[in-house]
N, C-alpha and C positions, 0 to 999 in steps of 0.2 A: 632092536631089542633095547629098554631102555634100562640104565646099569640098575643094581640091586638098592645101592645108597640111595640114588632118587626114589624110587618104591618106597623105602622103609623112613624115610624122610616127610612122604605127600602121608602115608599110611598113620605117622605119629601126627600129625598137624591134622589128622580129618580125625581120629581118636580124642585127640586133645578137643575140638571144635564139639563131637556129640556130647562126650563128656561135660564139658559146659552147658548144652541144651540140657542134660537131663536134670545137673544139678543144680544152676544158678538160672537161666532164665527166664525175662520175663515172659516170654510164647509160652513155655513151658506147665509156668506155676498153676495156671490151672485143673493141668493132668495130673503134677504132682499131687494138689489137693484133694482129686479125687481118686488118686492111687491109695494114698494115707490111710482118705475119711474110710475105704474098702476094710482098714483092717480095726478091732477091735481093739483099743488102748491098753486092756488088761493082758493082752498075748505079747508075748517075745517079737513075732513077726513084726505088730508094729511098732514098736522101740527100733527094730532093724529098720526098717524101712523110713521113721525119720531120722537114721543117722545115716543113710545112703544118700538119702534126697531132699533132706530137711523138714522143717513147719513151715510151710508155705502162710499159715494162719500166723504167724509172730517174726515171719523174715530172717528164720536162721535158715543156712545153708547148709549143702550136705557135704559129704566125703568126698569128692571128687578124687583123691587118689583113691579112694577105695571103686566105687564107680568104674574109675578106668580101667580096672583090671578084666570086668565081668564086656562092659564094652569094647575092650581090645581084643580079647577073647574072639569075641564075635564076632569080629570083625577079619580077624588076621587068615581065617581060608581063604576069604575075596583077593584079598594084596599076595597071599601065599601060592594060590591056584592058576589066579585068571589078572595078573596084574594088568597085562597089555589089554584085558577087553575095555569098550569102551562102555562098557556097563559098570565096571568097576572102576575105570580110570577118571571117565567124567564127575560120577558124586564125588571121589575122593581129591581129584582138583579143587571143585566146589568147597567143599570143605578145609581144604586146605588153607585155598586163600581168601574163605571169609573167617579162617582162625589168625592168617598173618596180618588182614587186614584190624581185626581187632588190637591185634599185638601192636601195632603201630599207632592206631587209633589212641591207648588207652597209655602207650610209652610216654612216661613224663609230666600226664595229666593227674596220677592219684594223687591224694591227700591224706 
């Protein structure tokens, strides 16, 4: 059984890792745009939703704290339930360490 810390450890590092797909990437940016262009500029909805995900049209970005609340959310019955499967355990590896790998990546390079 593998302790609780590691779980809750692999679970924020694969949360933190989508959280960045949804809100900064560049794979991404074209679903955001067509998430966006879905809602009409005059409604609340989409104010909300370029302040979740950004203007992918002008290069701002979104909330990602705000983001991560709604994706940890949805995430945390998998890490809660079924941590040991390896349906769960595999992506959230995955994501794990292409978020640590970023971290390391990106330590000491900004500007």
């Amino acid at each position: 059984m593998m302790p609780s810390y590691i779980v809750l450890t692999l679970y924020a590092l694969a949360v933190t890792r989508i959280t960045t797909l949804i809100t900064h990437d560049e794979i991404t940016k074209p679903f955001r745009s067509w998430l966006i262009a879905r809602f009409d500029p005059s409604y609340r909805a989409h104010r909300l939703a370029v302040y979740l995900l950004g203007a992918p049209d002008d290069d701002t970005t979104g909330c990602p704290w705000c983001v991560s609340i709604w994706s940890g959310m949805a995430f945390a019955p998998f890490a809660w339930f079924w941590p040991e499967s390896p349906w769960v355990m595999i992506p959230m590896l995955g994501l794990a360490a292409s978020q640590v790998t970023g971290m390391i990546y990106t330590y000491g390079r900004q500007q």
